[in-house]
VOGU-3710 file (C-alpha; in Angstrom, 3 decimals, decimal comma):
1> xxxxxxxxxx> 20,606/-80,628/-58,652  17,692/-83,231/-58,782  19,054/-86,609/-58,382  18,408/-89,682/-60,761  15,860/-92,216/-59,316  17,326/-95,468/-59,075  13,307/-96,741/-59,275  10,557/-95,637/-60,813  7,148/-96,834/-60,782  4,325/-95,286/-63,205
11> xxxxxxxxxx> 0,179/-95,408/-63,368  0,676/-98,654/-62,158  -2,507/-100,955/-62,159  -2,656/-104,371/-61,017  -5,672/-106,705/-60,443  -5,697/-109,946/-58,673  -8,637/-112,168/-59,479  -11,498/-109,128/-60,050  -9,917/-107,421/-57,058  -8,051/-104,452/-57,716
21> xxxxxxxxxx> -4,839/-103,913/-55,655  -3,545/-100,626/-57,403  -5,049/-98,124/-59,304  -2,363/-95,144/-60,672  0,536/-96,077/-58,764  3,358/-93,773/-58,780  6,238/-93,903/-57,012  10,224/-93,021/-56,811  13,124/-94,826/-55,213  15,923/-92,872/-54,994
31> xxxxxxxxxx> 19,869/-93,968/-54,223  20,033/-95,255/-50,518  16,896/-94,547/-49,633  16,199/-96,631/-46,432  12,350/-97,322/-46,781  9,516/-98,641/-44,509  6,878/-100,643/-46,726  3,733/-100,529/-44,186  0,138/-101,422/-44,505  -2,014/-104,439/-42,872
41> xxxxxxxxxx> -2,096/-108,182/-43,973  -3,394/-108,487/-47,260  -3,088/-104,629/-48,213  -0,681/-106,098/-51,455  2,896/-104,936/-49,512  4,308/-108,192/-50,597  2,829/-107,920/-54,362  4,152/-104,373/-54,725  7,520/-105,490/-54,137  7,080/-108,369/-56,297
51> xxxxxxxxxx> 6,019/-105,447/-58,996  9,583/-103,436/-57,899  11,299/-106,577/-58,439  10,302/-107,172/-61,711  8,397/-110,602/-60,930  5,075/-109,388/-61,247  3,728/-107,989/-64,201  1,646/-105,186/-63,570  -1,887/-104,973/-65,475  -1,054/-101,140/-66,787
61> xxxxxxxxxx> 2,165/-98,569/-66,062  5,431/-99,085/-66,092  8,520/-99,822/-64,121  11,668/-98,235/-64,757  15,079/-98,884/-63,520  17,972/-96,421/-64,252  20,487/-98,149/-67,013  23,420/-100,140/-64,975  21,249/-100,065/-61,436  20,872/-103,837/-59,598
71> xxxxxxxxxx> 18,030/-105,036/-57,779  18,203/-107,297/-55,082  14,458/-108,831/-54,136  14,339/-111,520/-50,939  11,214/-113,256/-50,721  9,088/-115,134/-48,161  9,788/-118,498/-49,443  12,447/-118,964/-51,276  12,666/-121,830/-54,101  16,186/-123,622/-54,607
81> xxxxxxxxxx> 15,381/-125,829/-57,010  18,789/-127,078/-58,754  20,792/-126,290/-56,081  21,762/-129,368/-53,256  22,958/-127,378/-50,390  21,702/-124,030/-48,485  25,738/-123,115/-49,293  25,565/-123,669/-52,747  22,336/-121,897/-53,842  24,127/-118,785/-51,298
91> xxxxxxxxxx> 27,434/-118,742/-53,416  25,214/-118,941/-56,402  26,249/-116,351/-59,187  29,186/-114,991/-57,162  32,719/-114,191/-57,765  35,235/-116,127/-56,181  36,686/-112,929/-54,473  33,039/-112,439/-52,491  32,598/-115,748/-51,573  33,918/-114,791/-47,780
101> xxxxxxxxxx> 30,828/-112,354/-47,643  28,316/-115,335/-47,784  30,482/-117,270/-45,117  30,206/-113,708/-42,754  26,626/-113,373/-43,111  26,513/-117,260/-42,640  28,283/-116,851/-39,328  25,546/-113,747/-38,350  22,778/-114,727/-39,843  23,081/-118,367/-38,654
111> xxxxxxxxxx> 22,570/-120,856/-41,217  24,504/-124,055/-42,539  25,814/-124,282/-45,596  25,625/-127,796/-45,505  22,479/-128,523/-45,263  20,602/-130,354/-47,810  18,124/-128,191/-49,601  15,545/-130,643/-49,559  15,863/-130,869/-45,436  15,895/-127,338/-44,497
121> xxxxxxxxxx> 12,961/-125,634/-42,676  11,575/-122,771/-44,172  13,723/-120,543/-42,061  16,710/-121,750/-42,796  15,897/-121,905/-46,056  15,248/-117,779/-45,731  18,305/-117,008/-44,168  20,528/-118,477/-46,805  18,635/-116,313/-49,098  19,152/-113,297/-46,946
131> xxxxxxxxxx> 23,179/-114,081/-46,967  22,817/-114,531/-50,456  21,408/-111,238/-50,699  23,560/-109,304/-48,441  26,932/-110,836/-50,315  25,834/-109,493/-53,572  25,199/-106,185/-52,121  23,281/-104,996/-55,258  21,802/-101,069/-55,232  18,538/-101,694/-54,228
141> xxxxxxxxxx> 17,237/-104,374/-51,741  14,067/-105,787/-51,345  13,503/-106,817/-47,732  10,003/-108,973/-47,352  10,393/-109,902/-43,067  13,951/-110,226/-42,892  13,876/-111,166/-39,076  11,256/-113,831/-39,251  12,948/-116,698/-38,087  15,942/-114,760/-36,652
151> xxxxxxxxxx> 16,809/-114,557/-33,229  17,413/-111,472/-31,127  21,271/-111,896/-31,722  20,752/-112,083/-35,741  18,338/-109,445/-36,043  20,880/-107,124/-34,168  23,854/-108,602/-36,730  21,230/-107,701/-39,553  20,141/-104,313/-38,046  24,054/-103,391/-38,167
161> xxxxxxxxxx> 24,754/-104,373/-41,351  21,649/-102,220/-42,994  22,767/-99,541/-40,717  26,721/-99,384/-42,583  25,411/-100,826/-45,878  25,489/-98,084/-49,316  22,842/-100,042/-50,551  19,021/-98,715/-50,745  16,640/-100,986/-49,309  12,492/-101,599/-49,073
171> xxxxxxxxxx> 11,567/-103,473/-46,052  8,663/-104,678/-45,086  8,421/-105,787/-40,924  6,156/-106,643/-38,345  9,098/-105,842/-35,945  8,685/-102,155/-34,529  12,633/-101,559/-33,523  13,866/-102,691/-36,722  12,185/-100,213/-38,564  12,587/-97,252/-36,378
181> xxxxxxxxxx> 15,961/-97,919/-36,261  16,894/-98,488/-39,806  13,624/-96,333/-41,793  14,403/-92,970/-42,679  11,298/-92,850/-45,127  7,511/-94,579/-44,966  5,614/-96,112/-47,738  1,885/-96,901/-46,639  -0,278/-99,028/-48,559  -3,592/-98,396/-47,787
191> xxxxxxxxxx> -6,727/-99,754/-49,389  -4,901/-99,657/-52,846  -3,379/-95,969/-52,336  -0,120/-95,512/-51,503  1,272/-92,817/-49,810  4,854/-91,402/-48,699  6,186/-89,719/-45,828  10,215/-88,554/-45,695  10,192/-89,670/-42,033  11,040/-93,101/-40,386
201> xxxxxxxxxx> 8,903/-95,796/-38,708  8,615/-94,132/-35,503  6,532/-91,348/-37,025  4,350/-93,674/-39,012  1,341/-93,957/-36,314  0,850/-89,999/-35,693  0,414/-89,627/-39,472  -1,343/-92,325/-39,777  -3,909/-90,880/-37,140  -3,983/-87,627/-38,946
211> xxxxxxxxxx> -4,592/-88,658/-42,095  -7,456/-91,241/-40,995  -9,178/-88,271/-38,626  -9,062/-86,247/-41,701  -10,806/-88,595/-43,630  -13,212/-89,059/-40,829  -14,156/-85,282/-41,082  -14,423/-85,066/-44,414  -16,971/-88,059/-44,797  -18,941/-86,542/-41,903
221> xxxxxxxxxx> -18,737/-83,255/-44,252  -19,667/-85,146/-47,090  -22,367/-86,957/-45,031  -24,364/-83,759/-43,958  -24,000/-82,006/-47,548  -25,994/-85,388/-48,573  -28,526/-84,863/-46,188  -29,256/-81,332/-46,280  -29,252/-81,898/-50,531  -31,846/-84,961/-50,000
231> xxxxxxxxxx> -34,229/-82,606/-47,642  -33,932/-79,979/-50,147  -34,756/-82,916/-52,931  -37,603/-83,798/-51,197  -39,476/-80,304/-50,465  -38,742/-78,439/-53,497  -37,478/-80,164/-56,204  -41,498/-80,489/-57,748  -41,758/-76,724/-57,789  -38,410/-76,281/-59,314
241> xxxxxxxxxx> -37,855/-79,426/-61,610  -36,722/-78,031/-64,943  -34,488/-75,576/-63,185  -32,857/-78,052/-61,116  -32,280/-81,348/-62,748  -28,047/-80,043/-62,386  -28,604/-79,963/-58,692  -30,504/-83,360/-58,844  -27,426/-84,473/-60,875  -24,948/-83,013/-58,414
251> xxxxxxxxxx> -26,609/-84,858/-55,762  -26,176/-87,988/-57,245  -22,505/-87,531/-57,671  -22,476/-86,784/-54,198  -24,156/-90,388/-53,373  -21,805/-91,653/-56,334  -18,716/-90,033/-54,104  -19,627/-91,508/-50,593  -20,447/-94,960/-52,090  -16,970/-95,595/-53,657
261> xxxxxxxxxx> -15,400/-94,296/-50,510  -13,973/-97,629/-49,645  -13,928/-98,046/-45,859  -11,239/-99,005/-43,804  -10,851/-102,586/-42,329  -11,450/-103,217/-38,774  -9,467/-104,693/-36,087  -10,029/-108,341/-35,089  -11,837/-109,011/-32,350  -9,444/-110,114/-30,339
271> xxxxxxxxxx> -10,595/-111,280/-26,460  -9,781/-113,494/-23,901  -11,631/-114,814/-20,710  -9,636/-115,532/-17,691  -12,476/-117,850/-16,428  -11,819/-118,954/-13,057  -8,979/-117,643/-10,789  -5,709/-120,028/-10,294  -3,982/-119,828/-7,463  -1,476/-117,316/-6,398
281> xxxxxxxxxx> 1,535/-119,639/-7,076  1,347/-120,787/-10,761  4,686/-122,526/-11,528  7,606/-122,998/-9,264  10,409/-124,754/-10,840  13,389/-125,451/-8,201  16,967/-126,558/-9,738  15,810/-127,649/-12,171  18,740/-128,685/-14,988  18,346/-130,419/-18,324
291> xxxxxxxxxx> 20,428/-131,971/-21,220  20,800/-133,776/-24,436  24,050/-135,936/-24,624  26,876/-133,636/-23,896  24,518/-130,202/-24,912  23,429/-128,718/-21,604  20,329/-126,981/-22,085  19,711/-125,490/-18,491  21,391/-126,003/-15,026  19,996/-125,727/-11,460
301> xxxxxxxxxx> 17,329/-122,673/-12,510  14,822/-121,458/-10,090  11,603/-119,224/-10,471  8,655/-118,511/-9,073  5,797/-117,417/-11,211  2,571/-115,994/-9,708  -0,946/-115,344/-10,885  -0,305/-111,954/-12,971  2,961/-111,832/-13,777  3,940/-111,512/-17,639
311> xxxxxxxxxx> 7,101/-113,699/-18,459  9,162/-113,522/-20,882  11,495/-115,963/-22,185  14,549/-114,610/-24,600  17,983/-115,985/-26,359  19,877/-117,534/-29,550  17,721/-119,643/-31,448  18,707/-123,223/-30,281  19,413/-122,615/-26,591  16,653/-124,145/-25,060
321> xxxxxxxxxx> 13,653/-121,379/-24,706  10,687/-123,643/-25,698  12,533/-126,691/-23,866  12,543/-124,609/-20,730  8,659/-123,373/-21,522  7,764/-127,149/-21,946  9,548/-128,009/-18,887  7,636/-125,289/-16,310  4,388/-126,673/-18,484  5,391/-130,501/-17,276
331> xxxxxxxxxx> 5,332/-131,159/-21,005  9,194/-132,360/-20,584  10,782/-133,703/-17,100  13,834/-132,101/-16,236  17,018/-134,588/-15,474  16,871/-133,541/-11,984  15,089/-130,708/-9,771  11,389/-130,108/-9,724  8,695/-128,003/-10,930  5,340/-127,545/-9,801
341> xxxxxxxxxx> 2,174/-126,266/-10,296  -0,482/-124,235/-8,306  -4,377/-124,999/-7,756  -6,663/-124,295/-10,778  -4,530/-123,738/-13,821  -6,397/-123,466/-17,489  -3,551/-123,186/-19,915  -4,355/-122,490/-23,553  -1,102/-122,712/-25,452  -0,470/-120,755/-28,721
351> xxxxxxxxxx> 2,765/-122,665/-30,638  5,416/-121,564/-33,457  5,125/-124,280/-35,285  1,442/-123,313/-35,930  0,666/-127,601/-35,342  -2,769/-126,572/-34,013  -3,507/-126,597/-37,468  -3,679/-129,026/-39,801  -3,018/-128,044/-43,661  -5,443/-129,704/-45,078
361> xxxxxxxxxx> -8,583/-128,933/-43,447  -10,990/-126,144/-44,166  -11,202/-123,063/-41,782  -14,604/-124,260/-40,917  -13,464/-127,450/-39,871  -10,341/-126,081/-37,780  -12,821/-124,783/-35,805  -15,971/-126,984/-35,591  -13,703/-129,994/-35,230  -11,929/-128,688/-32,227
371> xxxxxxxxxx> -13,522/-130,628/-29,423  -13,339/-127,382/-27,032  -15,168/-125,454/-29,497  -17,308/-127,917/-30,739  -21,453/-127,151/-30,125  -23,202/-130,344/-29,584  -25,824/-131,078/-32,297  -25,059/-127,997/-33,998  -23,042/-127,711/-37,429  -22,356/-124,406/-37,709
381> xxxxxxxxxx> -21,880/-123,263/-33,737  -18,946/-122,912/-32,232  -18,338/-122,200/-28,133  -16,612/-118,700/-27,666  -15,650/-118,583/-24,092  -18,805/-120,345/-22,811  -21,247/-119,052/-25,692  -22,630/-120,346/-29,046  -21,595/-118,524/-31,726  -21,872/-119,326/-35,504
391> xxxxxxxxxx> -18,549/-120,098/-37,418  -18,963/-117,974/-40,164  -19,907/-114,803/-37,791  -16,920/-115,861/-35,576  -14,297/-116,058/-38,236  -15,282/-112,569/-39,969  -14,531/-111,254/-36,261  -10,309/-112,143/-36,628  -11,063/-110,244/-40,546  -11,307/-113,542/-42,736
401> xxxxxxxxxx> -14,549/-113,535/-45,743  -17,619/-115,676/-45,914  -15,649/-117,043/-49,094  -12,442/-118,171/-46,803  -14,592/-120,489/-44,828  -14,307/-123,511/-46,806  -10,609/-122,852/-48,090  -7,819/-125,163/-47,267  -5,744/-124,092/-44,385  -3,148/-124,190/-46,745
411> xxxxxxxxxx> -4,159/-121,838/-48,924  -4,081/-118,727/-45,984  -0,694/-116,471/-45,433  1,400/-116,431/-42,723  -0,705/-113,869/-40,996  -3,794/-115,381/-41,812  -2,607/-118,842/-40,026  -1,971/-116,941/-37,159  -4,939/-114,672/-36,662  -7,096/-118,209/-36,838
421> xxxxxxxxxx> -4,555/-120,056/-34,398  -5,657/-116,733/-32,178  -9,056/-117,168/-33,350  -8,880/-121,108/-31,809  -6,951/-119,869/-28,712  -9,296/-116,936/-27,596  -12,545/-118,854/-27,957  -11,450/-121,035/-25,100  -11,555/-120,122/-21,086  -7,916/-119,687/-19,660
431> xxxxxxxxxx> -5,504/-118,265/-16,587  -2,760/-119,399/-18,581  -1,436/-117,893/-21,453  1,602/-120,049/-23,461  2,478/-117,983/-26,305  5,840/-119,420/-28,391  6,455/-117,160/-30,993  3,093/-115,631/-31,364  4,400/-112,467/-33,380  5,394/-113,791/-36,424
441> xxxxxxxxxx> 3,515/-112,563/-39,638  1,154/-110,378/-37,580  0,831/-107,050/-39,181  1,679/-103,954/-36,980  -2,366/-103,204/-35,636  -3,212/-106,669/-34,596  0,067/-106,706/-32,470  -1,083/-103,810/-30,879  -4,235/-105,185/-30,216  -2,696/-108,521/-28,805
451> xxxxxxxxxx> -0,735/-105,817/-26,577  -3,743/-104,226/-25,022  -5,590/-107,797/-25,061  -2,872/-108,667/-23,019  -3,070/-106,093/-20,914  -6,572/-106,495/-19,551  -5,906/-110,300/-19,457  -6,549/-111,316/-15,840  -4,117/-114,780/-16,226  -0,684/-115,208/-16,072
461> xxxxxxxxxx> 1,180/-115,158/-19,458  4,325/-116,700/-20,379  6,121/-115,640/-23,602  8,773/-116,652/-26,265  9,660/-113,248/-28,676  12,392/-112,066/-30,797  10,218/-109,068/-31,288  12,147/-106,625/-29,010  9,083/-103,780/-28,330  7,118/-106,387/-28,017
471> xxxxxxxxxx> 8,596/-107,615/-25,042  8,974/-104,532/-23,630  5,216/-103,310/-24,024  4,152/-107,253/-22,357  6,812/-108,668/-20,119  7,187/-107,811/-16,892  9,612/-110,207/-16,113  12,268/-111,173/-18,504  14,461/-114,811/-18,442  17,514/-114,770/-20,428
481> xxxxxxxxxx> 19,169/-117,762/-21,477  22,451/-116,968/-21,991  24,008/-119,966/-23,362  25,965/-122,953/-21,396  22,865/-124,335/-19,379  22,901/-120,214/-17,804  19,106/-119,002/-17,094  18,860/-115,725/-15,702  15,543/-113,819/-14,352  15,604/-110,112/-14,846
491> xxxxxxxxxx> 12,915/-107,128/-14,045  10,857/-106,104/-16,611  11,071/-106,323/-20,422  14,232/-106,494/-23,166  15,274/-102,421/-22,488  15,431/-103,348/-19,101  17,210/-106,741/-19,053  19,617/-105,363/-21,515  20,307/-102,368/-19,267  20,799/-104,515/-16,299
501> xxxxxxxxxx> 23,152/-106,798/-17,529  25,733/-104,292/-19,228  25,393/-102,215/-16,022  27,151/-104,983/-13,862  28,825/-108,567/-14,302  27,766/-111,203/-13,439  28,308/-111,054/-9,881  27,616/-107,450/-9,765  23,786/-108,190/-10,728  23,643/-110,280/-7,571
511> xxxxxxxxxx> 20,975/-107,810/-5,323  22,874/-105,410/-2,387  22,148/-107,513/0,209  24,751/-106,887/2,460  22,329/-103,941/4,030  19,765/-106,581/5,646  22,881/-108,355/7,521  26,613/-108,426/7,043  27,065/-111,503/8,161  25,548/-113,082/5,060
521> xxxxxxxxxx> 28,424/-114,267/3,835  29,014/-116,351/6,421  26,009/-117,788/6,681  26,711/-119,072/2,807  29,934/-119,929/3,801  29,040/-122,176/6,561  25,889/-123,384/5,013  27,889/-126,423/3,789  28,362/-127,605/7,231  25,009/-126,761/8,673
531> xxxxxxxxxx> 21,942/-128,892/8,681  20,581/-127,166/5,554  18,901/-129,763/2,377  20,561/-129,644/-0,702  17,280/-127,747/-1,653  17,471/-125,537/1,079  21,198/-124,777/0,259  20,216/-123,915/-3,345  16,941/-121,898/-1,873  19,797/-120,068/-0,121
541> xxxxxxxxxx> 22,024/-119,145/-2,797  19,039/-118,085/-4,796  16,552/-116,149/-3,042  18,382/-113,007/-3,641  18,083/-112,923/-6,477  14,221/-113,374/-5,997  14,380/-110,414/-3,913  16,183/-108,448/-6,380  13,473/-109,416/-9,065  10,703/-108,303/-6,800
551> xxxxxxxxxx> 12,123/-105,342/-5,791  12,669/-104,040/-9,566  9,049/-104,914/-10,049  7,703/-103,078/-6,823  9,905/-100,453/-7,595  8,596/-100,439/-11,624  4,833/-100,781/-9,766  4,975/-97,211/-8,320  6,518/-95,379/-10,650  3,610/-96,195/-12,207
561> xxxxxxxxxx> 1,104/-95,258/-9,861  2,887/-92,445/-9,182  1,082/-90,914/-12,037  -2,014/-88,782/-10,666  -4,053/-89,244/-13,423  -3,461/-92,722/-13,873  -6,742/-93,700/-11,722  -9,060/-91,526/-13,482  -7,678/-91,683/-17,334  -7,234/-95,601/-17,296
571> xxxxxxxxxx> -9,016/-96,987/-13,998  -8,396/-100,489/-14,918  -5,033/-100,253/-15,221  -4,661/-98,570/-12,145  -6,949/-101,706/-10,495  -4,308/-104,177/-12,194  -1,259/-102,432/-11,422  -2,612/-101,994/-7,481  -3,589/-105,438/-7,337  0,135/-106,533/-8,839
581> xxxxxxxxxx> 1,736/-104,067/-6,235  -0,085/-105,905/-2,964  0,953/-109,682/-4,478  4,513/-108,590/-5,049  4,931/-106,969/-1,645  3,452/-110,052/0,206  5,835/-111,998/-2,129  8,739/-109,830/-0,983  8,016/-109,871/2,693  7,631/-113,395/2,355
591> xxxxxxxxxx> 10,745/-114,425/0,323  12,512/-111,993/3,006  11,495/-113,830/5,769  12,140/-117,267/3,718  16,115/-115,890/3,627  16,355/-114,889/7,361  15,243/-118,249/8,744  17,669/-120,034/6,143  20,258/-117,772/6,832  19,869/-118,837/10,239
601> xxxx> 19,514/-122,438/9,946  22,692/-122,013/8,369  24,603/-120,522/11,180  23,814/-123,431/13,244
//
């Protein structure tokens, strides 16, 4: 027996000043469906829900929701007008009896109720509206990026609460594990059609590929029935001209057909110059610690980073991850240790906070006025890694219009702001990558791009994600701050810190060392008594862990190039990954030797 739709969208047809973003829109939501709302920045995800919701109008069709059903809709910025604290615009509307549920979330989601309204951030601002939303529990939700501005521990509170919840939901994510592990459906929006597949997430790519080669062939079909029409038009159509004005006619509807094909956006052109080679040691930080008042932020944390490696930096919001990434920059001096740099570094930095741009300017001027970029006695050029380019042609290459080059800043989406921060951070030489948060709002192609950007990048990058596959596609080292001033380096990306750490405790992490010579212990032991520096104690004590690190990433290295084909299918990766394997061995041998002539020194 069919079941009732608890949604139901007709014909619908909306335009958005003279641009259409749906034409005979038709779609059902049915009782706890779990739903993936895909499609690139700007396809009109965020307006459809809006539509769903009930808070857009739509310019013909109809939405229907079945008699006694409740919708749910969380937006991307929240307004709280009336209300004076995050708590009270949460409990808004409420029973008594469910007020515990907004204190719960609260606790998981991580917001204060007490805060003033008019002095929360945007973020916090959006997680009181997601408690909010998951106290009333209604039957369908609305998800627009629930885990911006989440960390990795609230976006795995959230992920377990969709997973248990009766409710439907609609989301719409940039984060890839989210939705393959809550998605048992797809919507894709694509250039105004919208299409569904009774799969998850993780299926969305392969038909995505199918459907797009498809279309390939068929406008390559289309293509050479045009041509061979238009030959035919040309040699006989004066002999045959009463007789075949229908074919003339069918000819044109053929032209007619492939010109209101529309055609898919691109990609941005996303690049990045290495320019000149650092030096093999980039940043060595050695016990370094670091607080504020009685909040330790780090204590006595060591690392060596070296030209190559891929870093990157995870934990609770509020622990200390850009504090630590400012410190190993020199932006902030630790309370005691040191950190320092190797020869030649270029850093460009790409921040959360998106303050490399200012609101108020145009696009145009973000980037002429940037005294990197800027072309000496020419207006309109720009420098792109070392060559003139003109703005206009430069911004239509990150997928913004001719017409968006003398907008406000202000007036671009979250995904927009970020493509142009990229735009500003690619054009400049670098063997240095900084990127805080650089995930955010990106739609699910450009982060894939960034990924194989990243990839080919020659630099060292250093990186602060919540964005779980992320991290495991870039980082191939992975520092968790775990809370209490504890910084820990692990192998590879989140899978494989994760795995690590509820393999062993603590102390079981610590590498197998006892193989290279028993009487290590002792020599740690006595190392309090021997002649040994305080910073040749700590070196001690810590360059096991080093090992261990290296080890993993060796280890990692040739499983890799333990594929055959590996050379001949992707020959630059094989050059990078061969390249990686020599540095990290010479680093091993090295930090080996390091912790035999220590050990030593210790023994007296």
């Amino acid at each position: 027996m069919a079941r009732t739709p608890l949604l139901q969208l007709n014909d619908i047809s909306l335009t958005f000043g003279g641009d259409p973003i749906f034409h005979d829109l038709s779609l059902i939501v049915q009782p706890g469906d779990r739903v993936a709302l895909v499609g690139r920045n700007g396809s009109g995800k965020s307006t459809l829900m809006k539509v769903m919701a009930g808070l857009v109008q739509a310019d013909e069709g109809n939405v229907t929701l079945t008699p006694g059903s409740s919708v749910g809709y969380m937006e991307q910025d929240p307004t709280m007008e009336g209300f004076t604290t995050l708590g009270d615009f949460a409990v808004s509307g409420l029973d008594a009896s469910e007020l515990y549920k907004v204190e719960r979330a609260g606790e998981g989601l991580k917001f204060d109720p007490s805060r003033p309204v008019d002095t929360a951030s945007g973020g916090e601002r959006r997680r009181a509206a997601l408690a909010k939303l998951m106290a009333e529990a209604p039957d369908l939700m609305l998800l627009d990026e629930p885990t911006n501005h989440l960390d990795i521990e609230a976006i795995g509170w959230l992920e377990q609460e969709l997973k248990s919840t009766r409710s439907g939901y609609v989301l719409i994510s940039h984060d890839r594990a989210f939705l393959r592990e809550l998605s048992r459906a797809t919507l894709w929006i694509d250039r105004g059609m919208t299409r569904r597949q009774e799969k998850g997430f993780e299926h969305f790519e392969a038909w995505r590929d199918k459907v797009w080669d498809e279309e390939d062939m068929q406008r390559h079909k289309l293509n050479r029935l045009i041509k061979a029409e238009a030959r035919w038009a040309v040699e006989g159509i004066s002999a045959r001209r009463k007789r075949n004005q229908g074919r003339v006619r069918a000819l044109q509807a053929l032209r007619a057909e492939r010109a209101s094909q529309i055609t898919r956006q691109g990609t941005a052109a996303m690049a990045l110059d290495a320019g000149p080679k650092s030096g093999k040691k980039v940043i060595e930080s050695e016990a370094i610690a670091k607080a504020y008042e009685e909040k330790v932020i780090l204590h006595d944390f060591s690392i060596k980073i070296q030209r190559g490696d891929r870093v990157g930096f995870v934990g609770p919001n509020g622990v200390g991850k850009t504090t630590l990434l400012k410190m190993l920059m020199k932006e902030v001096e630790p309370d005691s240790g040191r950190v320092s740099h190797g020869t030649n570094l270029l850093s460009a930095m790409f921040d959360q906070a998106r303050e490399g741009l200012d609101p108020n300017m145009t696009l145009w001027d973000s980037l002429t006025g940037d005294k990197d970029m800027r072309v000496s006695g020419q207006a309109d050029q720009i420098m792109v890694r070392g060559t003139p380019k003109h703005v206009v042609g430069y911004l239509k290459e990150f997928l913004f219009d001719e017409r968006q080059a003398r907008a406000p800043v202000r007036s671009l989406s979250g995904g927009e702001k970020a493509r142009l921060l990229l735009a500003k951070l690619m054009a400049r030489e670098s063997n240095l990558l900084v990127l805080d948060e650089p995930t955010n709002d990106l739609d699910i192609e450009t982060l894939d791009l960034m990924q194989e950007v990243l990839d080919d990048y020659d630099g060292t990058v250093l990186l602060v994600s919540h964005d779980r596959d992320f991290l495991d596609r870039v980082a191939t080292t992975t520092i968790a701050m775990e809370g209490d001033g504890r910084a820990v380096a692990y192998a590879g990306g989140w899978s494989d810190y994760r795995a690590q750490r509820a393999q062993t405790t603590q102390e079981a992490e610590k590498p197998e060392r006892a193989s290279k010579s028993k009487d290590k212990p002792k020599a740690k032991a006595g190392a309090a008594k021997s002649g040994l520096s305080f910073t040749e104690k700590h070196k001690l004590d810590t360059l096991p862990d080093e090992i261990a690190r290296l080890e993993a990433e060796i280890a990692k290295l040739e499983h890799l190039m333990a594929d055959p084909e590996l050379f001949t299918r992707e020959p630059v990766k094989f050059k990078k990954a061969s390249e990686a394997l020599a540095t990290r061995q010479e680093a091993l041998m090295a930090a080996e030797e390091e912790w035999l002539m220590l050990a030593e020194k210790a023994e007296g």
